[in-house]
C-alpha positions, 0 to 999 in steps of 0.5 A: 075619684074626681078629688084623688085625680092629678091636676093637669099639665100647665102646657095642657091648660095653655093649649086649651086656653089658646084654642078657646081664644083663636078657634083653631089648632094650627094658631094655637100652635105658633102661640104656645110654640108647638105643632099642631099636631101636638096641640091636637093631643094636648086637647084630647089627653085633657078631655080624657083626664077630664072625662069630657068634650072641650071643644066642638067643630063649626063651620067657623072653627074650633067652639067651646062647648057647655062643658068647656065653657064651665072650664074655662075661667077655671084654667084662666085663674089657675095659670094665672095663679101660677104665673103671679106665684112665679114672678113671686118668688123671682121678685123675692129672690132679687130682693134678696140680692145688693145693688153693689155701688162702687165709688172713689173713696173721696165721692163717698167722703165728700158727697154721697155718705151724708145724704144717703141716709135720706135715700135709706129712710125713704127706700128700706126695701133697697139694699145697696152694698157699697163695694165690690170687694169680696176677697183677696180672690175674688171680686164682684163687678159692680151694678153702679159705678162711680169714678173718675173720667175723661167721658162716656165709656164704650159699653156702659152708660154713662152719666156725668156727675159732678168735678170738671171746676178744678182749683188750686188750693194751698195752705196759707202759710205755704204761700205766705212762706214762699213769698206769695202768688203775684202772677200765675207762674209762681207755682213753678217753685212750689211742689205739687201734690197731684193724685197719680191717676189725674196727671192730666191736671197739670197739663190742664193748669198751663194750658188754660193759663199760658205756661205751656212747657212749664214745670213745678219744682217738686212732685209728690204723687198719692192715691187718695184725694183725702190725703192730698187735701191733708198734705196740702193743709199741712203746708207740703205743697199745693195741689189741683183739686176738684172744688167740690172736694175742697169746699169746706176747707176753702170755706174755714179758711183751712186752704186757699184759692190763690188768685182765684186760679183754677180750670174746668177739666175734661175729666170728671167724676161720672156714673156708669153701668151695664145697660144690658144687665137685669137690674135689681129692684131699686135700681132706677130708683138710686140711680134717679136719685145719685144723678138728681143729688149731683146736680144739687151738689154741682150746682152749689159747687158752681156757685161758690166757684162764681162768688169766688172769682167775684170776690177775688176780681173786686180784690185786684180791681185797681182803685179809681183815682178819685177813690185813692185821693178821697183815701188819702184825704 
């Protein structure tokens, strides 16, 4: 009986719908990547479990008949069924996967936890993990990337975020203590904080200000940023550090800029990731709007930094003689 008969092969179904569009065996066999031989007994195997004729021989090619007419939209819809059922489950089980962000803990800290909530609310069908760590033995590689560096890396593609305005920053009883910052060249009798992965910093400071050669008179290396910054309030040293990363303690006064000295890097914190990977849905999506929210966060950074050297430039400016004798009327 017609209901207890097997349906028939997908591949069966794709040849016969490959045939009824191009009219010949031998173009339905590059399309569907088989011989034509073998098309041929896709057809005649699916007449016979159909117990009719599909298709009949014309001048012109290959022609549906009646039969296979009637057929037709019904092999379109159940491969099409199939086909939508199949990217189903394959959507359904890439949502179930993380995108994985790895990032400095200082980024997170100072830039990305306190925004992330608006990304969260307006995509609560992406899930994003904000680590690569699994255990002690085995790691994750990481979707999305976010660190530390000099420029684009090899393999990856890379976009800058925000971090090349370095500053110099210290507690101000630190500067007082040490009898203050009259010229550039003063920190050579300061200890330095410096994070051990930017040794380039204090190479970049004497450059931009004329003290090649020079060196600090102490150096105390750390691994953390946030570490650094409370070191450096708590009066141990000074350090250069990323503006972005110090803007609310120069704000409250917790650290200054001495002289406004600072730099623009060549390193900065930039996003990267594999450009030849499956990404997972959302993707674009987070990685939009990471690079959108840096800009923001840059821009703001880069403003602070002009309205500083403004302030400071109107500091140091010398009085006018007709402003001085107005004074000291």
């Amino acid at each position: 009986m017609a209901g207890n008969r097997l349906p028939p092969s997908t591949t069966g179904l794709r040849v016969f719908l490959a045939v009824a569009r191009l009219g010949s065996t031998a173009k339905a066999a590059v399309t569907v990547n088989l011989t034509q031989s073998a098309v041929s007994k896709q057809i005649q195997a699916l007449e016979e479990h159909l117990g009719t004729t599909l298709f009949e021989r014309t001048p012109q090619g290959l022609k549906l008949t009646e039969a296979g007419s009637i057929y037709n939209p019904y092999a379109e819809a159940a491969i099409e069924q199939m086909e939508r059922g199949a990217r189903r489950l394959s959507e359904r089980a890439a949502q179930g996967r993380p995108i994985r962000l790895h990032m400095i803990a200082i980024a997170g800290e100072r830039w990305l936890m306190e925004r992330f909530p608006v990304f969260a609310q307006a995509h609560p069908e992406i899930d994003v993990q904000f680590t690569n760590f699994v255990s002690e033995e085995e790691t994750e590689e990481p979707d999305i990337d976010i660190g530390h560096q000099s420029g684009p890396l090899p393999g990856r593609e890379s976009h800058y975020l925000f971090g090349r305005q370095v500053a110099l920053v210290a507690a101000p009883s630190l500067v007082e203590r040490m009898g203050g910052f009259q010229r550039p060249a003063d920190i050579q009798k300061m200890t330095l904080l410096q994070h051990f992965q930017m040794p380039t910093f204090w190479a970049e400071f004497t450059e931009t200000h004329g003290l090649r050669g020079a060196v600090p008179a102490h150096t105390v290396r750390y691994g953390y940023y946030s570490v650094i910054i409370r070191a450096a309030m708590a009066g141990l040293g000074v350090a250069l550090a990323p503006r972005c990363y110090v803007a609310e303690e120069l704000a409250s006064g917790a650290l200054i800029n001495p002289l406004g000295l600072g730099f623009e890097s060549a390193t900065g914190c930039w996003l990267t990731f594999s450009p030849n990977t499956e990404h997972r849905p959302g993707f674009e999506a987070l990685v939009a709007w990471l690079r959108e929210e840096a800009a923001i966060f840059e821009a703001a950074t880069l403003a602070k930094a002009a309205n500083d050297a403004s302030a400071v430039a109107a500091s140091t400016a010398p009085v006018p003689r007709q402003a001085r004798r107005s004074s000291a009327s």
